[in-house]
N, C-alpha and C positions, 0 to 999 in steps of 0.2 A: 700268666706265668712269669711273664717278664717282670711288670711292676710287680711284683712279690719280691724278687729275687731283689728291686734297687732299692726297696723300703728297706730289706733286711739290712741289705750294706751299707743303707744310712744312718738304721738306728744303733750299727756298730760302731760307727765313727763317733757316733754323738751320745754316748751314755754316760747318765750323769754320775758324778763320782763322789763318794761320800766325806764330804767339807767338815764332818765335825772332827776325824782322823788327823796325825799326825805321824810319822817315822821319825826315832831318833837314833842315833846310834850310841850305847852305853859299850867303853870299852870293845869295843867292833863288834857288838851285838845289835844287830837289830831290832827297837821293840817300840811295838804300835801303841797310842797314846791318843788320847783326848786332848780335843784342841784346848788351849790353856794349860796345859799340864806345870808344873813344877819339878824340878830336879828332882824332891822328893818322891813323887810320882813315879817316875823314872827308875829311882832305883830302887821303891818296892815292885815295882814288875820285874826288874834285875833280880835282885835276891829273890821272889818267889819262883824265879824261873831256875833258879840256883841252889832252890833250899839254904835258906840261910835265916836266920831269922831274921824281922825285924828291927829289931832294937840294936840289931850292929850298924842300922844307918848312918847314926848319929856318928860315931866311929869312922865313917866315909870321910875323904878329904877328894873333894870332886873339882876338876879341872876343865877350863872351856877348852874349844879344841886347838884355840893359841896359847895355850899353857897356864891361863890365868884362875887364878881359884873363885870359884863361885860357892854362893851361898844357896842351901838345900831347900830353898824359899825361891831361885830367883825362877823366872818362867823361861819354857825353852820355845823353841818357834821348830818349825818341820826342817826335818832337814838336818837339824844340829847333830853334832858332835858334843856326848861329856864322856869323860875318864875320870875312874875314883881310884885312889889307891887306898891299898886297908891290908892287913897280914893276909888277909886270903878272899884275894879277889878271883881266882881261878872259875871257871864257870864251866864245867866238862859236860856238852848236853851227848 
C-alpha cells in the first residue's frame, strides 16, 4: 500500500507535458497555438474565437509587446505578447 501511494506522487511530479503547444496572449487574450505558429495564426484563432471574419486580418496592424509593429508572417515563441488594432477589435466572450 505504501509503495503505491510514492509511485502515484512520483508519477505526478513527473508528467510529461505536451511540447508541441504554445500560449500567446492576443490583446490579453489567451490563445493555445501550435509550436511554430505565425501571428497569422494567432489571429485566425482570435477572430474565430470573436466571430469576425477572416478577411479583416489583413486590416490588423499588430504590435509586439514593446510596441513594435510586426509582420502577419513573423513567428511567435510561447509566452509572447501581440496587440492588433483594427475598428473593432472588442472580443466580448
Amino acid at each position: 500500500m505504501v509503495l503505491t501511494k510514492k509511485i502515484t506522487i512520483f508519477a505526478h511530479y513527473f508528467k510529461p507535458t505536451n511540447t508541441n503547444i504554445m500560449r500567446v496572449k492576443v490583446n490579453d487574450k489567451s490563445i493555445v497555438l501550435f509550436r511554430g505558429a505565425s501571428v497569422r495564426d494567432a489571429l485566425v484563432r482570435f477572430f474565430a474565437r470573436c466571430d469576425i471574419e477572416r478577411s479583416q486580418i489583413t486590416k490588423a496592424t499588430v504590435y509586439d509587446q514593446w510596441g513594435h509593429e510586426i509582420d502577419l508572417d513573423a513567428p511567435l515563441n510561447n509566452g509572447q505578447e501581440i496587440t492588433f488594432k483594427w475598428e473593432k477589435e472588442s472580443c466580448e466572450e
